[in-house]
C-alpha positions, 0 to 999 in steps of 0.5 A, spaced: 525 202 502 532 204 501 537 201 496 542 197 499 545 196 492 544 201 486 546 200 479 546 206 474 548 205 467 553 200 468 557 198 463 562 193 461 566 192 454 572 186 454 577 187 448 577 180 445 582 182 439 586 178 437 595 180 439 596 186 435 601 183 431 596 179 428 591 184 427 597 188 424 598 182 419 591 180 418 589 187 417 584 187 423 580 192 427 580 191 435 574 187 437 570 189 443 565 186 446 560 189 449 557 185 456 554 189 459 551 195 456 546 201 460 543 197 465 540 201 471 536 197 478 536 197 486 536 192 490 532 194 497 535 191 503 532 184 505 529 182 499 531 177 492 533 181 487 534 176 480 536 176 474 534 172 468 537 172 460 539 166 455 546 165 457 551 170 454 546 176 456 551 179 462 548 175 468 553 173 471 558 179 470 554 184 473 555 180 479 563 179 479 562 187 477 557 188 484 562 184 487 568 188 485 571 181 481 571 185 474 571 194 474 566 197 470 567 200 464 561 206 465 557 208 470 556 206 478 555 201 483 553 203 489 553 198 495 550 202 501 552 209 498 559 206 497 561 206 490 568 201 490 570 204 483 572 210 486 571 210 493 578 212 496 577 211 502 580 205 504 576 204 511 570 203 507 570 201 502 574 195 507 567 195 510 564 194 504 568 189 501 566 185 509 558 186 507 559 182 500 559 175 499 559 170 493 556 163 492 559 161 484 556 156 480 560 149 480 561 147 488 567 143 486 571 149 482 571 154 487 573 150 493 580 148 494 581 141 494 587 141 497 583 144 503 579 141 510 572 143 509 574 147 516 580 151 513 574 153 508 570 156 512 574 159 516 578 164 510 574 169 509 575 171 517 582 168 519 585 173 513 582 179 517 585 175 524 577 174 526 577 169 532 574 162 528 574 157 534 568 153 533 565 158 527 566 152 521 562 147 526 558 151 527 556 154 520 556 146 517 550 144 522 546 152 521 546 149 514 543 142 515 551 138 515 555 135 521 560 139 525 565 132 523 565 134 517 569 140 518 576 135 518 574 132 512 575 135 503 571 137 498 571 130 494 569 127 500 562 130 498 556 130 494 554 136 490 549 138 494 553 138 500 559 142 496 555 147 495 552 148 503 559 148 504 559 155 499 554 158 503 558 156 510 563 160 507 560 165 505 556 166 512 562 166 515 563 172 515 557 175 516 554 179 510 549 182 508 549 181 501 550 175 497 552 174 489 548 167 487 551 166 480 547 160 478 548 157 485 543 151 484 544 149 476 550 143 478 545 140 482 540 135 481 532 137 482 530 134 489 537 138 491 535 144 488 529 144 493 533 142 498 539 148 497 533 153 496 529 152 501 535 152 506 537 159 502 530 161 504 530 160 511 538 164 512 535 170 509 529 171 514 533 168 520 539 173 518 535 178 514 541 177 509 539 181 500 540 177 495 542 178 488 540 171 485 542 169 477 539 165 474 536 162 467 532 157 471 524 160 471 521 156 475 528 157 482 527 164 480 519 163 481 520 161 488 526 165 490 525 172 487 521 179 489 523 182 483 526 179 476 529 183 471 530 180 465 536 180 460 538 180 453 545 182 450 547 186 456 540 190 455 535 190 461 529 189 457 524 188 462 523 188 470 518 187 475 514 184 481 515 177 480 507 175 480 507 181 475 512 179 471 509 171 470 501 173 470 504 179 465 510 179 461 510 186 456 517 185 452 516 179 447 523 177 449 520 175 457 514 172 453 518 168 449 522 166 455 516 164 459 513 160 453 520 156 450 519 154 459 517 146 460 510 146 463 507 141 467 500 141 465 502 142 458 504 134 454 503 134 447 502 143 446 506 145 440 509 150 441 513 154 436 521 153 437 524 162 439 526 165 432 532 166 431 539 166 434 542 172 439 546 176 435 554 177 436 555 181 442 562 184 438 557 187 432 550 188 436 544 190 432 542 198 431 536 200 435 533 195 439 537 189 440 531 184 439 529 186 433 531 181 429 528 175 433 521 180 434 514 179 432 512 185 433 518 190 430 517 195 426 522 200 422 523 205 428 525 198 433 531 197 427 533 205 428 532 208 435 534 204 441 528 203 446 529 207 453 526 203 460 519 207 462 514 205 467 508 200 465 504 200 471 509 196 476 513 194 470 519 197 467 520 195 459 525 197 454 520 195 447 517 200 443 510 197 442 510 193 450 502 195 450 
């Protein structure tokens, strides 16, 4: 199956140093923060790419790079063979640009509260001079509210019914693929299903791609084919979903897997995660986890680990078997 997006290498550096006069003054060198740092995967067409991390592990900058909301400091984004960071040709890269949606985090911040829910709807395809008659109506009942809702604003609903309002707008202008950055972590539980199953239901009806970001193992769990898990900006482990939760190989995973709440586990003891994440500003040598891991040895601290196959699992760890 071809890669409908292929990331290779990808970097992202922010400068985070303080105004010059201040670093003159103070003495201070620059202070760059590496986001992102060699991270390489495919999504292939009409699948759930995920990817999980403790926060600050460079989820959700991926998805504005893939996007074309942040450009990368290094390596490749390809988005059916079209990289947008140096691509010159207009007509494509606006072709592009037409396949790709995003659903963001906080319903509420990334709708326009002076807006009728109709005009929100609409943008995406009235900025290209699209017809709209009816399209708003029609994609409020594709995604479970009233056609009447269009009239109304943002603050006139609930969580969850902002956030079907997102993906109404982000189906408006018939992508293939949709960034979802956390797009059920405002919402209550019961909403949560609610969200996800609908979510479910549009990727087989529109044979739409998703690459879905996540901290929340059990939603990753329903939604996902393949799961790649972050640390610091490091991919540390990827792999079919079933794989990954029957057998993680990274300790990190493994860490991630036994901090999750259980429903058959009341009363276990379990052993809170050693350690905090290092300063992204001044990352650790080697392998950035070892600090925090069970099984560092003197080559984790010196020598980077490379991503290579176990079985169907890729892993960045030294000692994964």
């Amino acid at each position: 199956m071809s890669a409908l997006i292929s990331v290779r290498d990808l970097t992202r550096v922010f400068d985070v140093s303080k105004p010059w006069l201040n670093r003159v003054i103070e003495r201070l060198p620059r202070a760059l923060l590496t986001a992102v740092s060699d991270v390489s995967f495919d999504v292939p067409e009409n699948s759930v790419y995920a990817l999980v991390g403790e926060s600050g592990s460079g989820k959700s900058t991926i998805g504005k790079i893939i996007v074309g909301l942040v450009p990368p400091s290094a390596g490749s984004v390809e988005i059916e063979g079209v990289d947008l960071a140096t691509e010159t040709d207009a007509k494509k890269i606006e072709a592009v640009r037409d396949d790709i949606q995003m659903i963001f985090q906080d319903p509420f911040a990334s709708l326009n509260p002076r807006w009728r829910v109709r005009d929100i709807i609409e943008e995406p395809v009235a900025a290209k001079g699209g017809k709209t008659n009816g399209l708003a109506e029609k994609l409020l009942e594709q995604v479970g509210l009233s056609a009447a809702d269009a009239g109304k604003y943002p603050h006139e609903f609930s969580g969850g019914q902002r956030q079907r309002i997102c993906i109404a707008r982000a189906l408006a202008s018939e992508p293939r693929i949709i960034v979802c950055d956390e797009p059920t972590s405002a919402l209550d539980v019961s909403v949560q299903s609610q969200v996800l199953n609908l979510m479910s239901d549009l990727r087989e009806d529109l044979g739409l791609t998703y690459l879905f970001i996540s901290h929340d193992l059990t939603v990753v769990q329903h939604m996902a084919d393949v799961i790649g898990v972050l640390y610091l900006g490091r991919l540390v482990e990827e792999a079919p979903r079933d794989k990954l939760f029957n057998d993680p190989k990274h300790p990190y995973t493994q860490m991630l897997f036994d901090a999750a709440p259980k429903m058959d586990a009341f009363g276990r003891e379990v052993d809170p995660p050693k350690g905090e994440i290092p300063d992204a500003i001044n990352p650790p040598p080697g392998c950035a986890f070892h600090p925090r891991c069970p099984l560092a040895t003197e080559r984790c601290k010196t020598e980077r680990p490379e991503m290579r196959h176990i079985g169907d699992t890729r892993v960045a760890c030294h000692h994964a078997e």
